[in-house]
C-alpha positions in Angstrom: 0.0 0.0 0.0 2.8 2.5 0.7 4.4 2.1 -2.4 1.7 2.7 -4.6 1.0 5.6 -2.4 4.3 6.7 -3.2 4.2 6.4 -6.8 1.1 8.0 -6.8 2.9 10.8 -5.5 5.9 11.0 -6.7 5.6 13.9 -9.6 4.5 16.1 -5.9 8.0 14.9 -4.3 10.6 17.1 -3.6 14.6 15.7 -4.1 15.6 15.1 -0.6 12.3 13.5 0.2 12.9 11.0 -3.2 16.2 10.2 -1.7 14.8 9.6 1.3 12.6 6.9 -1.1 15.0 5.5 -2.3 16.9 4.4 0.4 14.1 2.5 2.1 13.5 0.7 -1.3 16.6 -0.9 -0.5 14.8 -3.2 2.3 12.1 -3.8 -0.2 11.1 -7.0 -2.2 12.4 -6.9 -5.6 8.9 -6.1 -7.4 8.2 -3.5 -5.0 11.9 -2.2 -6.0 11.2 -2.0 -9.7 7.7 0.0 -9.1 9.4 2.5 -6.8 12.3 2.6 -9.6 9.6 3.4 -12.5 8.4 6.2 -10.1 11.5 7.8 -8.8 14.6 6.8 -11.4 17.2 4.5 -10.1 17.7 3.2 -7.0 20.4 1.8 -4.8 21.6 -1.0 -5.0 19.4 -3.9 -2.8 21.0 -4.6 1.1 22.0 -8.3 0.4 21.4 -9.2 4.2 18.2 -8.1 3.8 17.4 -10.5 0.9 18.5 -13.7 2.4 16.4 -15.6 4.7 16.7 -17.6 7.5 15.9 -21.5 7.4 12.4 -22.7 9.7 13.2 -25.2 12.4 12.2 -28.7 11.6 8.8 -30.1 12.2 8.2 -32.5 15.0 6.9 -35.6 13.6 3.0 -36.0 13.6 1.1 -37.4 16.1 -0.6 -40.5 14.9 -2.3 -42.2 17.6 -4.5 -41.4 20.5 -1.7 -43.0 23.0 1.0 -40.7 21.4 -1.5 -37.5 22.2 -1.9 -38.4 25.8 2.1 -39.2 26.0 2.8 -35.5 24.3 0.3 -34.0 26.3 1.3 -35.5 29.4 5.1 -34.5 28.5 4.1 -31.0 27.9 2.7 -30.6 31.7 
């Protein structure tokens, strides 16, 4: 929502302000990035930390019975 806001507006924004812009686009998703960059010229280059993610623990197995319920929930208390 804020960056179509922003490229709504962005013929009404004043040069620090699309600096400002273009900044932040740096933390944004790479579609997001090439909107902003259609509004407000080019932009710098993407924070790689930013764009890398960070692997999910691994599932516990499921629970398949009615006996391994009442063992998990009895663990849990």
């Amino acid at each position: 929502m804020a960056v179509r806001i922003a490229v709504k507006l962005a013929r009404h924004t004043v040069a620090p302000d699309k600096e400002a812009i273009r900044e932040a686009a740096t933390r944004l998703p790479t579609g997001l990035r090439e909107r902003l960059a259609a509004a407000f010229g080019t932009l710098n280059d993407a924070d790689p930390k930013l764009l890398t993610t960070t692997p999910l623990p691994a599932l516990a197995p499921p629970i398949e019975s009615v006996a391994e319920l009442a063992a998990e929930l009895d663990a849990g208390a």
